[in-house]
C-alpha positions in Angstrom: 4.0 -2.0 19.1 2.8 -1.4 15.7 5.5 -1.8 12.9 5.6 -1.7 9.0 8.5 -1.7 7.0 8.1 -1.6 3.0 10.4 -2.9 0.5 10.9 -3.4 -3.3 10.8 -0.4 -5.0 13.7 0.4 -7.5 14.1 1.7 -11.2 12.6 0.7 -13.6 11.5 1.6 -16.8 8.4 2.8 -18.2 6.5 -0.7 -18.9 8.4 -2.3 -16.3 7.1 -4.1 -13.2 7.5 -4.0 -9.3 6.5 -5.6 -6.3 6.1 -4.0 -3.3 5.8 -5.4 0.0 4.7 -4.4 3.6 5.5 -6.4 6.6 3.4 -5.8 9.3 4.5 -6.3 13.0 2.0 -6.1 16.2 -1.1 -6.1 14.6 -3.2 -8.7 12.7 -4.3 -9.5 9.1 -6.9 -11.6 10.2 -9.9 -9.4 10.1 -11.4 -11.7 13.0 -8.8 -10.6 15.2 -9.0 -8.3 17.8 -5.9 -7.1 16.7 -6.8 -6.3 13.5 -5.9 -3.9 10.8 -6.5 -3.1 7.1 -3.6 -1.9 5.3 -3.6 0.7 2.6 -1.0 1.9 0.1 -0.2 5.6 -0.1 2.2 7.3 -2.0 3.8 11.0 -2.3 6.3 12.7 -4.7 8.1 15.9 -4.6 5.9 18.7 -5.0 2.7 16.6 -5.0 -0.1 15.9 -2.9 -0.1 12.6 -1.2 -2.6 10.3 -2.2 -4.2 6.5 -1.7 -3.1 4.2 -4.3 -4.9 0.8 -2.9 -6.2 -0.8 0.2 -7.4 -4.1 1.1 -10.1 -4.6 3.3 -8.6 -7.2 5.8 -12.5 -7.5 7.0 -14.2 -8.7 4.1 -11.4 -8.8 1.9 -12.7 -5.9 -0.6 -9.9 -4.7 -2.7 -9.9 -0.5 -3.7 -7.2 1.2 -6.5 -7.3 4.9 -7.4 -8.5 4.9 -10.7 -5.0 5.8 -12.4 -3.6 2.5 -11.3 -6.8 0.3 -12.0 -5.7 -2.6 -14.2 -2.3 -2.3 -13.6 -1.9 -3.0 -10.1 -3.2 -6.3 -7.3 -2.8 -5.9 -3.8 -2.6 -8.9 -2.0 -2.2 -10.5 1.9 -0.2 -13.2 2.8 -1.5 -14.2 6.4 1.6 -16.5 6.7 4.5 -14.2 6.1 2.1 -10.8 7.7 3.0 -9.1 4.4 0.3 -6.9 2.4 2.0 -6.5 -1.5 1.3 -4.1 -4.5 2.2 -5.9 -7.6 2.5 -2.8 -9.9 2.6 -3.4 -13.8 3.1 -1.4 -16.8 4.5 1.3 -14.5 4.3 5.0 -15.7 6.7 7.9 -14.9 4.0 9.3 -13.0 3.9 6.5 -10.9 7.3 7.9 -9.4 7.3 8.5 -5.7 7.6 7.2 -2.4 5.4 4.3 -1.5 4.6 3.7 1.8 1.7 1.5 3.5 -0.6 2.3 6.7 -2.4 1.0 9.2 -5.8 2.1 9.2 -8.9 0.9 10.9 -10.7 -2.0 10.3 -14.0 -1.0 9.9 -15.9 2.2 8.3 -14.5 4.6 5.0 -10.6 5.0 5.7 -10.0 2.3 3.8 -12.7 2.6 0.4 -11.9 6.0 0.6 -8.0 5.4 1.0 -7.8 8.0 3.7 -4.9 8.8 5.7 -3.7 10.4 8.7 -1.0 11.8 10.3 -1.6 9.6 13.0 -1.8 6.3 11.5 1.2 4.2 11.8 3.2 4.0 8.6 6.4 3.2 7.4 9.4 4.7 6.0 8.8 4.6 2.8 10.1 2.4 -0.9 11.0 4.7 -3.2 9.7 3.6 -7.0 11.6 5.7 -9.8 9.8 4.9 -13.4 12.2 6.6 -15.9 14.3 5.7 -19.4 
């Protein structure tokens, strides 16, 4: 069974810096695997539409931000511990929501495109709160 649990969102102010972290049960980050996944970052606030904020290719490694977070965020994979992290810097109050990651498949757009469905397997959630 496929499970991912986020954690290390907070407050924190304007400027200020977070790292999330998605551990990832029941699947693979080995993008040789049969089992494999790639894992994208998604987040939604009150009233807002929800939208990708990075993925990372577990296939060929490609990285992908939404443009508003380009610069001030690195997503990374740590094969050891099965954990896919967003290091978020210089964090904005519109970068207050819920962050949650996904499973999505391995090969074709989901991922450059930062698509999700309802379908995909996701986690609860991390809430992130940027204010002074």
């Amino acid at each position: 069974q496929v499970q991912l649990v986020e954690s290390g969102g907070g407050l924190v102010q304007p400027g200020g810096s977070l790292r999330l972290s998605c551990l990832v049960s029941g699947l693979s980050l080995d993008g040789l695997s049969r089992d494999a996944k790639t894992i994208g970052w998604f987040r939604q606030a009150p009233g807002r539409e929800r939208e990708g904020v990075s993925c990372l290719s577990t296939y060929d490694g490609r990285t992908y931000y939404r443009d508003s977070v380009k610069g001030r965020a690195t997503i990374s994979a740590d094969n050891v511990k099965n954990t896919v992290n967003l290091q978020m810097n210089d964090l904005k109050p519109d970068d207050t929501a819920t962050y949650y990651c996904a499973a999505l498949p391995l090969y074709g757009s989901r991922c450059p495109t930062m698509t999700i469905y309802d379908s995909d397997v996701r986690g609860q959630g991390t809430q992130v709160t940027v204010s002074s």
